[in-house]
VOTIKOL-417014 format. One line per 5 residues: for each residue x, y, z of C-alpha. Coordinates in steps of 0.05 Angstrom, whole numbers, plus 5000, padded with zeros to 4 digits. Layout:
! VOTIKOL-417014
X/Y/Z | ...
//
This chain:
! VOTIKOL-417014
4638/0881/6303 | 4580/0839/6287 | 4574/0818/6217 | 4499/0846/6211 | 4477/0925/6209
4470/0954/6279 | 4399/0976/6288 | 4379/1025/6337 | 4302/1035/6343 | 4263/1081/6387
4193/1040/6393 | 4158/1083/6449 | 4175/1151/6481 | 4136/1188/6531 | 4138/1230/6603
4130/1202/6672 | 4126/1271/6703 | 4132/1341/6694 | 4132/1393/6748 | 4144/1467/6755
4146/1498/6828 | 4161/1579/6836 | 4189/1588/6908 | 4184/1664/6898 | 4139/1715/6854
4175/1735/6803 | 4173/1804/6816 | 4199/1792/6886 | 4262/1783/6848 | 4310/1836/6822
4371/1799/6821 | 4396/1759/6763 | 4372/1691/6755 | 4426/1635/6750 | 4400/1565/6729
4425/1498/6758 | 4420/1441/6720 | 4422/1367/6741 | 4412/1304/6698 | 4410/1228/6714
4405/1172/6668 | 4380/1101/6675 | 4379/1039/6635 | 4344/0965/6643 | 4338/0905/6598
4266/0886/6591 | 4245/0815/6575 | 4235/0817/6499 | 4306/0810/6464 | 4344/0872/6445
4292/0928/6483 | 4316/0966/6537 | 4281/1022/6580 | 4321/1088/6583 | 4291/1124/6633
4331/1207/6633 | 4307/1263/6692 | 4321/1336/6677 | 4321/1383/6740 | 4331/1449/6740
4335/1502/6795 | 4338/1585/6785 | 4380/1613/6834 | 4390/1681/6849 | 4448/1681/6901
4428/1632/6950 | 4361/1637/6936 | 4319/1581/6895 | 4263/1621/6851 | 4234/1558/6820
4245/1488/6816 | 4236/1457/6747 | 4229/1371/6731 | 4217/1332/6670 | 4226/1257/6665
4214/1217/6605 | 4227/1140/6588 | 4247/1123/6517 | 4239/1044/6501 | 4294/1027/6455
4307/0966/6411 | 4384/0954/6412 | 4414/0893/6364 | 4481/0873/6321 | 4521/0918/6373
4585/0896/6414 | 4574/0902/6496 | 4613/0967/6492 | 4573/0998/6430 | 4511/0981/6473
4550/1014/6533 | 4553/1073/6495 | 4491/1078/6460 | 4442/1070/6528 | 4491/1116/6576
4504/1171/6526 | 4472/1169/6450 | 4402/1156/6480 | 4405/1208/6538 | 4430/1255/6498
4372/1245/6450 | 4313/1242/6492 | 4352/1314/6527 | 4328/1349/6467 | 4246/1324/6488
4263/1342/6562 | 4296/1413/6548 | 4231/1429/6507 | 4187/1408/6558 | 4219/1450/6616
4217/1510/6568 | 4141/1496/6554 | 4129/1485/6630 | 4166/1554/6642 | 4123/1601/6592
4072/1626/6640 | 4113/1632/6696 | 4132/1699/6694 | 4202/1683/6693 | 4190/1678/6618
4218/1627/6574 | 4276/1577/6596 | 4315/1567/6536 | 4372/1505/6557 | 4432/1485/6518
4445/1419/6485 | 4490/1376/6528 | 4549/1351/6508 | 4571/1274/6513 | 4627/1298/6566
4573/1331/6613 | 4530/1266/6613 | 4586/1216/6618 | 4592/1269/6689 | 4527/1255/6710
4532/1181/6699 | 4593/1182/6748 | 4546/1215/6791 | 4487/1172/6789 | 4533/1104/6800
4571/1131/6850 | 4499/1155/6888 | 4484/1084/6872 | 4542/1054/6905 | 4536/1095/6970
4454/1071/6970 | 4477/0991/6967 | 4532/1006/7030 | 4487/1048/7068 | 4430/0986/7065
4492/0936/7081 | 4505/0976/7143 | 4428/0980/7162
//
């Protein structure tokens, strides 16, 4: 552990896109409505010592059956100032403490974007450290097969 206070500071939040799509009336519908959520997390160092860009997407379909009703999407970028931290704290901090911060903006958002829908409200629930450390499996294995497709190209 370092022998100073770990700081973590959020110096700049804000949304790169937020989108809303109904692929049916709602009133077309008079099954139940099942939502699908899907997350994916990103992190860069940026020049200036210590600051790192966490950049978190929120999707979120409603099914009913097979059917997609609407297509929901909120992505947001958090700049964060990261110091007196071992490589693992850091680890932890921009894969999982962050995310699951800037969640709480995103799941707000998609409920806001979902008001005057018709398919009323989307209330989301907080996501655990378990479901994100899921979705970063995900996002490195995607990752992963992207680099070998482009080495077999």
């Amino acid at each position: 552990m370092s022998a100073q206070s770990p700081i973590l500071q959020i110096a700049a939040q804000y949304t790169t896109d937020a989108s809303f799509q109904s692929l049916m009336r709602p009133y077309e519908n008079s099954a139940p409505v099942q939502a699908a959520l899907a997350t994916e997390a990103r992190h860069e160092q940026l020049p200036q010592p210590g600051h790192w860009r966490v950049e978190l997407a929120v999707s979120l379909q409603g099914l009913a059956g097979e059917t997609v009703l609407y297509k929901a999407r909120v992505a947001q970028e958090f700049i964060v100032v990261v110091q007196n931290v071992t490589p693992d704290e850091l680890q932890h901090i921009l894969t999982l403490q962050v995310p699951a911060r800037m969640f709480a903006y995103a799941r707000t958002e998609l409920s806001t974007l979902s008001l005057n829908t018709g398919y009323g409200p989307l209330v989301l629930p907080a996501v655990s450290d378990a479901y994100l450390q899921g979705a970063q499996k995900k996002t490195e294995l995607a990752d992963q097969a992207s680099e070998l497709e482009g080495e077999a190209s």
